[in-house]
C-alpha positions in Angstrom: 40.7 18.4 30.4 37.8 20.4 31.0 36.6 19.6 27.8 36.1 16.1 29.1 33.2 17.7 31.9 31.1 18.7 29.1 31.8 16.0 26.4 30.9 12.9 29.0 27.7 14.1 30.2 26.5 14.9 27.0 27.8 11.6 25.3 25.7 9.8 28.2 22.5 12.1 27.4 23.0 10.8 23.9 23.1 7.0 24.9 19.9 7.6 27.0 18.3 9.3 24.1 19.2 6.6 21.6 18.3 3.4 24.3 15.1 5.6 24.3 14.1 6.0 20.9 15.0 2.5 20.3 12.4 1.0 23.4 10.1 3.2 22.2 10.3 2.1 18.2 10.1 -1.6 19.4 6.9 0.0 22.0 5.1 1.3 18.6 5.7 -1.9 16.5 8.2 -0.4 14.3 9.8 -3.8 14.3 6.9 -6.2 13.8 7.0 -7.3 10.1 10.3 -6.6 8.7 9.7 -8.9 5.4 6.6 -7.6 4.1 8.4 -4.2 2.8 10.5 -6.2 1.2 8.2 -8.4 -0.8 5.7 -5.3 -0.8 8.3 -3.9 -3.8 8.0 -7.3 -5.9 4.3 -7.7 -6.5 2.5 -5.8 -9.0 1.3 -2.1 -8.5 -2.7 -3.3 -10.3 -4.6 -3.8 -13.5 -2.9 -1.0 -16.0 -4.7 0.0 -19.3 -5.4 -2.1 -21.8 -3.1 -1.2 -25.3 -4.6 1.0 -27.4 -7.2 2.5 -24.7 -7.5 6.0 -24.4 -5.0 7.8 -21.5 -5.2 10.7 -19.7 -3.3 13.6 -20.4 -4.4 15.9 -18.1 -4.8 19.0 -19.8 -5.9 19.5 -23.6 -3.6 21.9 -24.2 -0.6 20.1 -24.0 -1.8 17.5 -26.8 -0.7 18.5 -30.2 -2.7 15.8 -32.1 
């Protein structure tokens, strides 16, 4: 039974922390365009190399033509 004078109070500072965090997420527009991530992933990254063009390795070293 005492257990319960610790666990409720700390149980309700949890709720007001989370109702918090939430108001403030919505307050910073965490939650203004939830598609655009989403379609974000689909679309192509840029132009890439064309075949047979010359890459990068980084370091000469490494190459072993």
């Amino acid at each position: 039974m005492e257990s319960l004078y610790l666990l409720i109070p700390l149980s309700i500072l949890l709720v007001v922390a989370a109702v918090w965090a939430f108001f403030w997420a919505v307050n910073q527009g965490q939650f203004e365009d939830l598609d655009e991530p989403a379609r974000s992933i689909l679309e192509e990254d840029g132009p890439t190399a064309a075949p047979g063009a010359p890459q990068s390795r980084g370091s000469r070293a490494a190459s072993t033509h």
